[in-house]
N, C-alpha and C positions, 0 to 999 in steps of 0.2 A: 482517458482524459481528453478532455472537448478544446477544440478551438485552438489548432495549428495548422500556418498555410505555409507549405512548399509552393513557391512561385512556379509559374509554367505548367502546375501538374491538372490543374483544370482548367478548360474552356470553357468562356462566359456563356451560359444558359441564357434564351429568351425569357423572356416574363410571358408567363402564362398565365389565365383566367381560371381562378380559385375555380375548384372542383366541391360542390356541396355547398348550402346554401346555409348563411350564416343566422345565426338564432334571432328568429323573428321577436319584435317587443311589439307590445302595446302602443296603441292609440295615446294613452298618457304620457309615456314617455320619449313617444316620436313627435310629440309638440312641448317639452319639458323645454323651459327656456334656458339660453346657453348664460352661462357664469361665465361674469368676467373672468378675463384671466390676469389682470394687474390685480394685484393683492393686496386688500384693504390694512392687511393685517403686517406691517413690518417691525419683525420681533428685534426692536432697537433695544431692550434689556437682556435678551439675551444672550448668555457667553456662544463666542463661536471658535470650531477649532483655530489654533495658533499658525496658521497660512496665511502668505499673503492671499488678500482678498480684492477684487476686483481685475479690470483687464485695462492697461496691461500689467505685468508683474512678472518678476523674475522668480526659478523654478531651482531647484538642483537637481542634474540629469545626470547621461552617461552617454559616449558617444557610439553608437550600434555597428561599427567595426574595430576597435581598440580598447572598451569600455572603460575608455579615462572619463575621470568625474567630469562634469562641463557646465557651467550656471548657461540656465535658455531661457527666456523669454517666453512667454504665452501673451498673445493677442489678440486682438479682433479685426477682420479684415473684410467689408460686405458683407456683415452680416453673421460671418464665420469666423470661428477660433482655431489657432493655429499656435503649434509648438514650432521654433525656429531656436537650433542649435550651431556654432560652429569648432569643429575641431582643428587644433593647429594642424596634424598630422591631415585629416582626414576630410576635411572640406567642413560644406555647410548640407547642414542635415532638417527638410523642412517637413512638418506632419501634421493633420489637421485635428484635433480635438474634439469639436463637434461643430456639427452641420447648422447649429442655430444659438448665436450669440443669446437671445434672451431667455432659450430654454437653460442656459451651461448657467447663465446668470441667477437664472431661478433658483437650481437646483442647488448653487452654492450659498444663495440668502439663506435657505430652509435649512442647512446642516450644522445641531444643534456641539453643542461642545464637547471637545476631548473625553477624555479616561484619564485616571488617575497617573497611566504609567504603569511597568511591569514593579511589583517587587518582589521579583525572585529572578532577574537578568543573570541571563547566563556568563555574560562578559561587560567588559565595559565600552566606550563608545570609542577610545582612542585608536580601534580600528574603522576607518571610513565608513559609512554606511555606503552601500549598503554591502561589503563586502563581509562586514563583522559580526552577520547574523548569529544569532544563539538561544531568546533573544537579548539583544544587549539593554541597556538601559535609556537606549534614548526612544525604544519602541513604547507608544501611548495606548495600543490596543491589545486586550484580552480576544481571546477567540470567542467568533460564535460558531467555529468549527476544527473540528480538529483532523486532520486529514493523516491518513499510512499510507504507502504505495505498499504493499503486500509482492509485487513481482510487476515487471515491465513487460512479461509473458503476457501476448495475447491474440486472440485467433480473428484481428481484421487487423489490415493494415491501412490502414485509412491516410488519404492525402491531407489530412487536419487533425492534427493530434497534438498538443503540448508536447507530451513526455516521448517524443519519436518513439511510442512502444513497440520494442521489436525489431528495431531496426537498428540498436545501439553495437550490436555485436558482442553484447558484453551480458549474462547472463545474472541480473539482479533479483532477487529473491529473499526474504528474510525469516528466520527462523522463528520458534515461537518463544525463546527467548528474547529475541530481540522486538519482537512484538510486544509482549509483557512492558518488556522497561520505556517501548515509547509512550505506550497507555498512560503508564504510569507516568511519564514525563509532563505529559501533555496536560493531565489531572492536577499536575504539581504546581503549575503555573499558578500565582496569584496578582491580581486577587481572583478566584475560582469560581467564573461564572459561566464558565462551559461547560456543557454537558451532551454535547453531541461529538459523534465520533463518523468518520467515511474513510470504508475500508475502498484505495481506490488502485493506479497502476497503470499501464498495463492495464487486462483486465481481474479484477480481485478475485471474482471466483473459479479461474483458474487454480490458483495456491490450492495446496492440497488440506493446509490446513485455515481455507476459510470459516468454516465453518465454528473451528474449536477458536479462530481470533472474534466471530460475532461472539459467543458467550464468555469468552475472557474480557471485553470490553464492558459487559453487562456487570460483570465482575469487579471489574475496578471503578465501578460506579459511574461510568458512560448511560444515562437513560436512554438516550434515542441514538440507535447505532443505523446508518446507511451503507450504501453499496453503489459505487461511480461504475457504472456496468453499461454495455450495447447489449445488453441483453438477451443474445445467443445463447447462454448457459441457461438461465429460464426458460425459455421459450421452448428448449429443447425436452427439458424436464420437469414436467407439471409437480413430481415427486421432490425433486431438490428446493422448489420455492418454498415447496409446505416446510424441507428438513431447514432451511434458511429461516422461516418463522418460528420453528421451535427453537432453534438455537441462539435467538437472541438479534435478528433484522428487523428492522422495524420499518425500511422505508428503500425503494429504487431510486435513485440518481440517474433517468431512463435515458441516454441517447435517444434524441429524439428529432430527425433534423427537417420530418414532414410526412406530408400523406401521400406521396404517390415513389414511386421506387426510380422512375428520370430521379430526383434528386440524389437517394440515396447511392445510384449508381457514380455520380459526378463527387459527391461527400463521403463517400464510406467503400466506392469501389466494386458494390456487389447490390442487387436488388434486397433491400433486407424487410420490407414496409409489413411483409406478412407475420415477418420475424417480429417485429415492432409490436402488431396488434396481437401476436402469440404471446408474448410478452406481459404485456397488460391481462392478457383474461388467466393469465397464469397466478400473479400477482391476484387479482380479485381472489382466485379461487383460495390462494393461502390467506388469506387477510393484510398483507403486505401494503404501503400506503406508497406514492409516487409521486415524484416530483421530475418533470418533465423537460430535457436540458436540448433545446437544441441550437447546433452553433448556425449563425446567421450570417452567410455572403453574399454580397454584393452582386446581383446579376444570376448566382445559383436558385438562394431559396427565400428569399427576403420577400416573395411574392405569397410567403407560404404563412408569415406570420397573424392572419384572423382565421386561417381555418385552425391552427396549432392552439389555437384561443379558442378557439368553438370545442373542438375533441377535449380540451382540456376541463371543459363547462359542461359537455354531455359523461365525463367520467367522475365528474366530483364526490362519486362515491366513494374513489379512492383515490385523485388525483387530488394532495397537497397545493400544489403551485406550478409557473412554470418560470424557469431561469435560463431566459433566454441571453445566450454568452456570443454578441459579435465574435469575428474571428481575430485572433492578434497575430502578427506577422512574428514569422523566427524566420533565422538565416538571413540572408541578404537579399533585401527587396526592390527594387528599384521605385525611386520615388512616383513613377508612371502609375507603377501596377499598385501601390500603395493607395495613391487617391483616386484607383478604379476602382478597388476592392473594399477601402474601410468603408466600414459603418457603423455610423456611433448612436452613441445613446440617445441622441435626437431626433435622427436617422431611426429609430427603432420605434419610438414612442409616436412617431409622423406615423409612418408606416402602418401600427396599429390602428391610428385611428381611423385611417382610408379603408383599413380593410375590414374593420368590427364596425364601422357606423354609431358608436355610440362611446369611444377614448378619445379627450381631448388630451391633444402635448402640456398645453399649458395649465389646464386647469385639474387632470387626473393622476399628474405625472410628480410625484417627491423623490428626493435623495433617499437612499435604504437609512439613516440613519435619523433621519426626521422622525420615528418612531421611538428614537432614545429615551424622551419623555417618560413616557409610557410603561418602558421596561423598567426605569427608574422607579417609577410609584410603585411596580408589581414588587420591586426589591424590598422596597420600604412593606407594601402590603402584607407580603409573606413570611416577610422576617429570616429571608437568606437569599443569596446573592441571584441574580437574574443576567441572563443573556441578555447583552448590550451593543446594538450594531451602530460604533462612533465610526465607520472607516469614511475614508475621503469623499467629498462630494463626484470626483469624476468618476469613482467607485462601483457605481451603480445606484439605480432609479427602479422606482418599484408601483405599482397601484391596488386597489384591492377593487374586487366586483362579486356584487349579488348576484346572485341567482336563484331562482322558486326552480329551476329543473322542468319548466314547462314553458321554457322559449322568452319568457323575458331576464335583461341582464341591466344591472345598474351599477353604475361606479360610486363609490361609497362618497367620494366625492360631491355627487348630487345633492344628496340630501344631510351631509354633515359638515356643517365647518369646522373642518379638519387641524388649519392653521389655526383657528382661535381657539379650541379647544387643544390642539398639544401648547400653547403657551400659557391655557391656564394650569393643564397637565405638570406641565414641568413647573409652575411655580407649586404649585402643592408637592412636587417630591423634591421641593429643594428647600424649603420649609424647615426648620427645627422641629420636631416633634416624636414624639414616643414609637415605639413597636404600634403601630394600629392592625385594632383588631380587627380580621378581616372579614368581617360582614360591616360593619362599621366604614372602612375602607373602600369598599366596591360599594355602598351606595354611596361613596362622596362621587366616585368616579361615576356612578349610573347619574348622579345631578350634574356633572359636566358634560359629560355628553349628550343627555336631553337639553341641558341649558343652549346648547347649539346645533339641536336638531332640525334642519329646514325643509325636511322629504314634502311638508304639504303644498308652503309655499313651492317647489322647486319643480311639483308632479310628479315625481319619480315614483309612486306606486308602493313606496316602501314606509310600513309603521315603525317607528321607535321601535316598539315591542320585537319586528321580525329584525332590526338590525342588532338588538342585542341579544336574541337567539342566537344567531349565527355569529354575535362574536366572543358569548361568553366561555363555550368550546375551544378558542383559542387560545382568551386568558388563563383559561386554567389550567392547557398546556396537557390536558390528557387523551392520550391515544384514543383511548378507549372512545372519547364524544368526536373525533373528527367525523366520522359517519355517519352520524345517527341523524337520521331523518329528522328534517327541520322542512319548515317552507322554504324559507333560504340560507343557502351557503353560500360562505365565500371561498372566492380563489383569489388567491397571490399571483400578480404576473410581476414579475423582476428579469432588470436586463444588468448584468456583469461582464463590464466590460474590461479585461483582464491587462495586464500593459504589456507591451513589449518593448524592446531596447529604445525603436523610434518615438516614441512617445512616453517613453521613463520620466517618472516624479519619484522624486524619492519623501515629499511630503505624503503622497500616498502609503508607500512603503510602511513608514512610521507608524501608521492609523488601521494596516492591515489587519481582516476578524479572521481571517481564515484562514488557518496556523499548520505548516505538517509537521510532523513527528518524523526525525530521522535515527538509524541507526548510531550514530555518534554522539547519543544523548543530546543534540540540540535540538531546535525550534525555531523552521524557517519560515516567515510572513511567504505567501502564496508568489507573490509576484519578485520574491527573490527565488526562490528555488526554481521556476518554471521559465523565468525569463529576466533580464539583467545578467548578475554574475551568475545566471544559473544553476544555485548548488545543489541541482538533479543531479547532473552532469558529473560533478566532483565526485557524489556521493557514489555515483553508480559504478564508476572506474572505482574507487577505494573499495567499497563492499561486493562490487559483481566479480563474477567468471569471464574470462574469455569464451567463448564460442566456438 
């Protein structure tokens, strides 16, 4: 599990000059004029989630040494946004948010509206959120993932881990009974638009019955089942990645924190970069697909993220996306080392663009749920229920880019307007109308997005034609086309930025998509079980062994 800092346990790394030279583009698109980044397009019709909106505004928190509820304020301050908390017991507790007032602005114009609400709440709300997890009925989001910790067993110990794997003293493990009934938990949830499962931990394929949880998961009607892994158990055994693809893996969750092993020594404690790239050719060889997670410190590897963008463009054979996850503070930080070390989502998207020459913040960069649109119409298209990512705008941020695989790259941004077509998008899937048939359906969607095709004007190299090659493999959501040679692919780059105590919303909380599965038959939103009231922690004393 990615992105836990123990204070003190690393010294700040110099910034060092990228190693390997970043994918050359064309002459066309190195004179492609820049897009404004004020937005012509402000979607004043459409609903947006139930948050206070704008800066300033009042928040529901917790305080990160007592965890009493505490209303806090978020602001703007030069430029910068800042969470400002004060506990009666416990003082005043201050944290930044993000590095750039008009990117936090952006990103919460573009995030389209709610979910309906769980109906099938495990309890009710009259215990405090977010203490009453289950989930209750005051939670607004379906998962678009469904998470198991299979064992807290695992063979690194890393100074940045959520779940302290391995170091709790307390020996957590779950049988395949109790595996069974989370699956099934997890599935139960309505309205049932999930269909992804991550076996995670600890490391998962330790368990001895990983194996037999990928195809029980296949089983209870999970399509795309992953694996939150460092990658050690692959990379070791070319022979287990192929028995993980028979048995029902469909995808790595790769620890991935950069290319040169200085990092890995300072994030993970041991030189593993060989391990990394063993890894990957291991996965090729089974057919296994990858999605690339590395967490991002301030002063360690934040120097690292356009070469992690380039490897992730030279492997899109099987490299999904990359989910780049800042690191979130646990245990007690001091507010020094707090604003030495965050880095936020704007922080991450700057960074990007310095170091790929061709991602702007403002104009490449949406909330992950700006895509709701979209999923919407596919629901209506297909005629049953679709993966829907409503969670919070501070949530995380996402972009998508081209690639031909022969050195040029373009942000799909360039040549589509993206904002005017998800508002024509979502008014057509909000629309009254019948089951549409879907060939009927996907050419309404092929005439909105040619209606807002601008690749000629824009120079970016890219026909209509090659952007809906490479994106109709996605809509259709099958394994089987993510590979298949096209001129261009895309890749997903996404930054999730996870919370901890210091910077708690419990309006996030509510809007969580990425849901685990516990042994006590509930269902915890991500950012209550890992950080807040942590109910890892509960669970793992109730269900584990002493040691």
């Amino acid at each position: 599990m990615e992105a836990r800092f123990s204070p003190g346990s690393v010294a700040a790394a110099p910034r060092s000059v990228a190693i390997g030279a970043r994918a050359a583009r064309p002459d066309s698109l190195a004179r492609a004029p820049h897009v404004s980044s004020s937005s012509p397009h402000e979607p004043h019709s459409i609903p947006r989630h139930r948050t206070p909106l704008g800066l300033p505004k009042s928040v529901g928190s917790i305080c990160p040494e007592c965890r009493r509820h505490l209303e806090a304020v978020v602001y703007a301050d030069q430029g910068m946004v800042y969470m400002k908390k004060r506990c009666p017991e416990h003082g005043e507790f201050l944290d930044l948010i993000s590095s750039d007032e008009r990117f936090y602005l952006k990103m919460e114009r573009w995030t389209f509206e709610d979910e309906e609400g769980i109906r099938t709440p495990y309890g009710s709300s009259q215990v405090p959120c977010p203490d009453g997890c289950g989930l209750c009925d005051r939670h607004l989001a379906t998962a678009c993932q469904l998470n198991i910790d299979l064992t807290n067993r695992c063979n690194l110990h890393c100074p940045f881990c959520f779940a302290n794997a391995d170091a709790s003293r307390r020996l957590y493990e779950v049988g395949r009974e109790q595996i069974e009934a989370m699956l099934r938990a997890g599935r139960a949830v309505e309205p049932r638009r999930n269909s992804v499962v991550q076996f995670a931990g600890g490391e998962p394929t330790l368990h001895t019955d990983f194996l037999w949880a990928c195809a029980k998961a296949k089983e209870e009607g999970f399509g795309y089942v992953m694996a939150a892994t460092n990658g050690l158990t692959i990379a070791r055994d070319r022979g287990f990645a192929v028995q993980c693809k028979e048995a029902g893996l469909d995808a790595l969750y790769l620890q991935f924190d950069g290319l040169s092993d200085e990092i890995y020594l300072k994030t993970r404690g041991r030189p593993l970069l060989e391990t990394k790239l063993k890894a990957v050719e291991h996965a090729r060889d089974a057919g296994l697909r990858l999605v690339l997670v590395p967490t991002i410190i301030r002063g360690i590897n934040d120097h690292e993220i356009g070469r992690i963008i380039a490897f992730g463009l030279e492997n899109l054979d099987i490299v999904n996306g990359i989910s780049f996850q800042p690191v979130a503070f646990t245990g007690r930080v001091s507010h020094g080392e707090r604003m030495a070390r965050r880095f936020t989502l704007a922080d991450l998207a700057r960074a990007a663009g310095e170091q790929t020459g061709y991602l702007d913040p403002y104009r490449d960069w949406y909330p992950l749920s700006f895509t709701s649109p979209l999923s919407r119409f596919l629901e209506k298209m297909n005629g049953r229920p679709t993966m829907t990512i409503t969670c919070h705008s501070d949530c995380g941020v996402g972009t998508y880019l081209l690639s031909d695989g022969r050195g040029a790259v373009v942000p799909v941004t360039r040549f589509i307007d993206v904002e005017a077509a998800m508002i024509e998008i979502h008014k057509a899937a909000m629309t009254q109308m019948p089951f549409l048939w879907r060939p009927l359906a996907f050419a309404r969607l092929y005439r909105i997005f040619r209606r807002h095709y601008r690749g000629k004007a824009a120079g970016a190299g890219v026909s209509f034609q090659d952007f809906m090659g490479a994106l109709t493999p996605t809509l259709s959501r099958r394994d089987a086309d993510m590979g298949k040679s096209r001129r261009w692919r895309l890749l997903i780059v996404l930054a999730m930025h996870f919370q901890d105590a210091y910077n708690f919303n419990l309006d996030r909380v509510r809007r969580c998509n990425v849901h685990y599965a516990a042994p006590d038959g509930r269902i915890y939103p991500f950012c209550t079980y890992n950080s807040g009231p942590t109910h890892r922690e509960a669970l793992e004393k109730r269900f584990g062994q002493c040691l």
